[in-house]
PLY file of the C-alpha trace (Angstrom):
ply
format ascii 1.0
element vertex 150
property float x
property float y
property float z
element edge 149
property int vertex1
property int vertex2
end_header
-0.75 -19.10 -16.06
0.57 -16.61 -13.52
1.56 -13.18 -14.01
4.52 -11.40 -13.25
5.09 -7.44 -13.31
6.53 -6.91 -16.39
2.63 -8.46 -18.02
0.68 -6.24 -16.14
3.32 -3.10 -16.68
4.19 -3.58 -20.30
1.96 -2.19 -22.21
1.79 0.99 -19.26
4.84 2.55 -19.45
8.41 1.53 -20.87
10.20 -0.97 -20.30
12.87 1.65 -18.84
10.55 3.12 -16.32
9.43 -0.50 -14.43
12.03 0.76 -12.10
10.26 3.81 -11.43
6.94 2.00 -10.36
8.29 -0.95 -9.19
10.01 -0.02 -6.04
7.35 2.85 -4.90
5.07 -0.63 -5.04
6.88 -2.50 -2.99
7.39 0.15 -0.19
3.72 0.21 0.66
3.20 -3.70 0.71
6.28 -3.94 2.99
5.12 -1.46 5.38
1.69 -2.72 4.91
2.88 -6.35 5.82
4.80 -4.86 8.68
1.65 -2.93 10.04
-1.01 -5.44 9.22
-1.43 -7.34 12.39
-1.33 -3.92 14.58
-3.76 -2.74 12.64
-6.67 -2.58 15.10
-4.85 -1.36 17.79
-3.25 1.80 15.85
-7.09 2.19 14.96
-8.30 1.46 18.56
-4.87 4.34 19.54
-6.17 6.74 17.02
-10.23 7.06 18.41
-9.67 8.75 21.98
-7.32 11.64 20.38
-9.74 12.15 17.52
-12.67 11.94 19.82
-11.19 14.80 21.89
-9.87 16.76 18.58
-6.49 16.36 19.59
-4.34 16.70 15.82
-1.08 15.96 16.55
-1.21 12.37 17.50
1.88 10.97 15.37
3.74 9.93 18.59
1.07 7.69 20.24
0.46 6.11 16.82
4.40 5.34 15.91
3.67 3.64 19.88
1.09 2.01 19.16
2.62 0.34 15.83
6.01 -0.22 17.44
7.87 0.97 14.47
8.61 4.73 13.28
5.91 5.18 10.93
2.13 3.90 11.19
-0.91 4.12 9.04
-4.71 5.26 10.13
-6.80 4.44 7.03
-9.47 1.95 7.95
-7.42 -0.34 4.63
-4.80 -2.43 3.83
-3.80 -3.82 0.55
-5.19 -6.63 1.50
-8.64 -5.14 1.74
-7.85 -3.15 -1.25
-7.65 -6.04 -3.39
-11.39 -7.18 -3.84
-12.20 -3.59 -4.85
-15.26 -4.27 -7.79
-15.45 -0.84 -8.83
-12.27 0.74 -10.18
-13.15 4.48 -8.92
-14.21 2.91 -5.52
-10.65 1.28 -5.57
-8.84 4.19 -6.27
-10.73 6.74 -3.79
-9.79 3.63 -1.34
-6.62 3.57 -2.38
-5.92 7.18 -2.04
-7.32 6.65 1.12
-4.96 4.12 2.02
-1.97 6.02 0.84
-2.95 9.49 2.79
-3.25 7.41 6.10
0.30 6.81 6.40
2.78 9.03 8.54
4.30 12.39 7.48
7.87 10.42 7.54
5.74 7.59 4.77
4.25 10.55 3.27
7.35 12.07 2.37
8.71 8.66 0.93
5.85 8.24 -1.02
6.38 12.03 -2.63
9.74 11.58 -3.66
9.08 8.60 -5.57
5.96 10.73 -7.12
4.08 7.34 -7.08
0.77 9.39 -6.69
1.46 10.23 -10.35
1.29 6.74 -11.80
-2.06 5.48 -10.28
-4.04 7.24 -12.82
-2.21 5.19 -15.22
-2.52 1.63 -13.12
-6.47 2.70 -12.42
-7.40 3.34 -16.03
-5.84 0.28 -16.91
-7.61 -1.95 -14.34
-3.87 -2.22 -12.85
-4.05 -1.12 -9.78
-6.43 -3.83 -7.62
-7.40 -7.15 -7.87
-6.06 -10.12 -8.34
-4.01 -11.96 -10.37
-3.15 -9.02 -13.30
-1.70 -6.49 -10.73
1.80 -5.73 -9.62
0.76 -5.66 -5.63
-0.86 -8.97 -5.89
2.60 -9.94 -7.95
4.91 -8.49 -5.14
2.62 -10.14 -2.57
3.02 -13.28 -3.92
6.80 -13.34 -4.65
6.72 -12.73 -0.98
4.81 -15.44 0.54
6.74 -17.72 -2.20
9.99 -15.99 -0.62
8.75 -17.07 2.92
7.96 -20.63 1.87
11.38 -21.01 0.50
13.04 -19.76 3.58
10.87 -22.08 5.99
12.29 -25.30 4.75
0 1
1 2
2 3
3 4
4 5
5 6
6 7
7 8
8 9
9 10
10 11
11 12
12 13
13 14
14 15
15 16
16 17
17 18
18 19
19 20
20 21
21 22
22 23
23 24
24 25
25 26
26 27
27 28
28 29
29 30
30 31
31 32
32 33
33 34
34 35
35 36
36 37
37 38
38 39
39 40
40 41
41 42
42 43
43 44
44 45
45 46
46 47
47 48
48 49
49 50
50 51
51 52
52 53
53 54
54 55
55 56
56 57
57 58
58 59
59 60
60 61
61 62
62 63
63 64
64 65
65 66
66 67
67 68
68 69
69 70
70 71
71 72
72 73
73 74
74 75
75 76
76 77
77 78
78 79
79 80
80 81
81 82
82 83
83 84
84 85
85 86
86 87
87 88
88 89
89 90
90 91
91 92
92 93
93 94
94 95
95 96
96 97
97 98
98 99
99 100
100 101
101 102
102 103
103 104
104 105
105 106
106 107
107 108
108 109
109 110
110 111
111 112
112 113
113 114
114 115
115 116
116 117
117 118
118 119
119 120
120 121
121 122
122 123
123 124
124 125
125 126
126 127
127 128
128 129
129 130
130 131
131 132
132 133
133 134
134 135
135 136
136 137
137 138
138 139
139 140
140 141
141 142
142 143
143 144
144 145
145 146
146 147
147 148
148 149
């Protein structure tokens, strides 16, 4: 039996606010998908600035991820996902968020999404698969994909 958001949100918050979490969700796993196979080399970009304590290195990242944004945590959702421990998950998962551009950052603020993931991590919500709404969004997207291939 799969899952779809509204199981894993439902008993979480009302059925009124879903809108509230749902999109901040599924602006992370889109970037995320957009940044996941440039991942190394943002990393790889990132070590010779930090090495030298050079801070402002925004420029040469948003290069080296060919898009206006980039993130520097060593995660992705993807990694995220396995996560046994649920404060492990979350300190990774804060991780994740923080290593995301100031232009991301600022996103991420207005939707106050940081505010929800205590809710999601006490409620086992937040990682692994299949009772979690990033493992729902990522799989409406590969279904989406499939579709659009034949």
């Amino acid at each position: 039996m799969g899952f779809d958001a509204d199981d894993v949100l439902r008993d979480l918050f009302k059925r009124g606010k879903y809108p509230d979490l749902i999109l901040p969700m599924c602006v992370p796993r889109r970037l995320d998908a957009v940044l996941e196979p440039i991942k190394q080399a943002v990393l790889g970009t990132r070590k010779m600035p930090d090495d030298a304590g050079i801070t402002e290195q925004s420029a040469a990242l948003c290069e080296a991820s060919g898009q206006a944004f980039h993130n520097t945590s060593p995660f992705t959702l993807r990694d995220l996902k396995g996560r046994g421990s649920r404060r492990q998950l979350r300190a990774d998962f804060d991780a994740y968020l923080e290593g995301f551009s100031p232009n991301v950052q600022e996103i991420l603020d207005n939707f106050k999404f940081r505010s929800r993931l205590s809710t999601l991590s006490k409620a086992d919500a937040l990682g692994g698969c299949p009772r979690t709404p990033f493992c729902h969004f990522e799989r409406s997207v590969a279904k989406r994909e499939i579709l659009k291939s034949r």
